[in-house]
Structure formats: structure tokens, C-alpha cells
N, C-alpha and C positions, 0 to 999 in steps of 0.2 A: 472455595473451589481449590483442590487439591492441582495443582502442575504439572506434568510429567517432566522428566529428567530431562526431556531434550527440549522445552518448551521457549520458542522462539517468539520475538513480539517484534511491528515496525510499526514506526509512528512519523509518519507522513504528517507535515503541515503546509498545509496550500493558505495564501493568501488571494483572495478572488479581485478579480480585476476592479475599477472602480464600475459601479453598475450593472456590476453582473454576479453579487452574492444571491440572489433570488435564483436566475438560474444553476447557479453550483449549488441551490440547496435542494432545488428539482432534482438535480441527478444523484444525489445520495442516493436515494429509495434503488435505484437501480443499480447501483456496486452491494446493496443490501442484499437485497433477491438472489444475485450471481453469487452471493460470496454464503448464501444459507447451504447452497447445494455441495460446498466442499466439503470433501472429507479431511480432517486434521484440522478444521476448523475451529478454534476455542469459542475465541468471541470477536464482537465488530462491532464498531459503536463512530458516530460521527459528534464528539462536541464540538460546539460554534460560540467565539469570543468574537462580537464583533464582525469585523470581515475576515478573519480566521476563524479555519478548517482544520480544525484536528480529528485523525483517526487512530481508536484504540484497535489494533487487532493481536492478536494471539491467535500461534500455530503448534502442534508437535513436531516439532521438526521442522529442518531448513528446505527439506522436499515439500512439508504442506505449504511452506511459503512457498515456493518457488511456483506449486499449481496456479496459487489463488494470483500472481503474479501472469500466468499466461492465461488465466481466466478472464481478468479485468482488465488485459491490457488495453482492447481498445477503449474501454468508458476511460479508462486513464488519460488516452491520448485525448481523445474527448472534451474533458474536465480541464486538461492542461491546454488547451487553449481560450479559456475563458478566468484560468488563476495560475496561479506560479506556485510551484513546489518551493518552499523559502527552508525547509529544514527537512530533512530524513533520519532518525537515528531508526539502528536494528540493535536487540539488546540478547542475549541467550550465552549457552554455554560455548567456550572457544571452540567445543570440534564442531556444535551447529554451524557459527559463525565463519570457521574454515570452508567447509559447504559452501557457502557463498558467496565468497570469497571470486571476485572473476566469473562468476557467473550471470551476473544480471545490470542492468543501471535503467537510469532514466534521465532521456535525453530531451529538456526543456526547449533546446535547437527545436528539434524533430517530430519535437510533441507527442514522441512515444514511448514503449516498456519494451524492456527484450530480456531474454533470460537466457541468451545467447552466451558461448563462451567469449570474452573480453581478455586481452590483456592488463594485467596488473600497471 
């Protein structure tokens, strides 16, 4: 697969609560579906170590994340009360990653996504 220049990736790892990896693997299937319909969508993949939840996803750009971000936010908030976000990296080129810069977070308090502007 060839990348485009502006080609953005985040990689979200949730650790699921004790006794509840079965249902955090219920709800894949449904960030799956929501996340087929975006445009700037590369790719989305859920592998699972254990009671670790990693997702591979790939964007064009810091905009197509930032949809697929107000697309899933509630399955997000969802999911995050049944596992902990334990690690986030975002990887792309520095102007993608300026884009995003202040733009978004996730708040494990609140149990939600926002793609709000944030102070630095």
C-alpha cells in the first residue's frame, strides 16, 4: 500500500477491566462498521494480547482523524468505561501533527472524546 504524503496513524491501547475483555471485544465490531463509512479512512484493525486492545488505524490527514474521532466518540466513551486507555501514540508528518495539536484529547475522568479546541 502506497501512503499518501499527509498519512496520519493513532494507536490507542486500552487494557480492559478485569472481567470484562469479552465485552470490549463485543464492541470492536461496532467502531468497525462506523469507522468503514469514513472518508480518509486507510485502514482499522483491532489486535488483542491478552487483556490488551490495540488499534491499528491509518488516516490522510490530520482532518480524516479528527472525523473518525467525532464519529466514534460515543462508542469511545462507551468502551472507556469498561477498559482504560494505558497508552496513545499519533505518528505523521510534523504539519499533520501541528493540526492536532490543541485540538482533541481524551478524558478517562469523563469517559469521553472531544475534538474541541483545548489549551496546550
Amino acid at each position: 500500500m502506497k501512503l499518501p504524503p499527509n498519512f496520519v496513524s493513532l494507536h490507542p491501547y486500552f487494557k480492559a477491566h478485569p472481567g470484562k475483555l469479552e465485552s470490549m471485544k463485543a464492541g470492536l465490531l461496532a467502531f468497525c462498521d462506523k469507522t468503514a463509512t469514513e472518508e480518509g479512512n486507510l485502514f482499522y484493525d483491532f489486535p488483542i494480547n491478552g487483556d490488551e486492545i490495540f488499534c491499528r488505524e491509518g488516516y490522510e490527514g490530520a482532518e480524516a482523524l479528527l472525523r473518525h474521532l467525532q464519529n466514534v466518540g460515543a462508542l469511545l466513551g462507551e468502551a472507556l468505561k469498561i477498559a482504560d486507555l494505558i497508552r496513545l501514540e499519533v505518528h505523521g508528518p510534523a504539519a499533520e501533527l501541528e493540526k492536532l495539536r490543541g485540538r482533541w484529547r481524551i478524558s478517562t475522568r469523563s469517559r469521553s472524546c472531544s475534538t474541541r479546541r483545548i489549551r496546550n
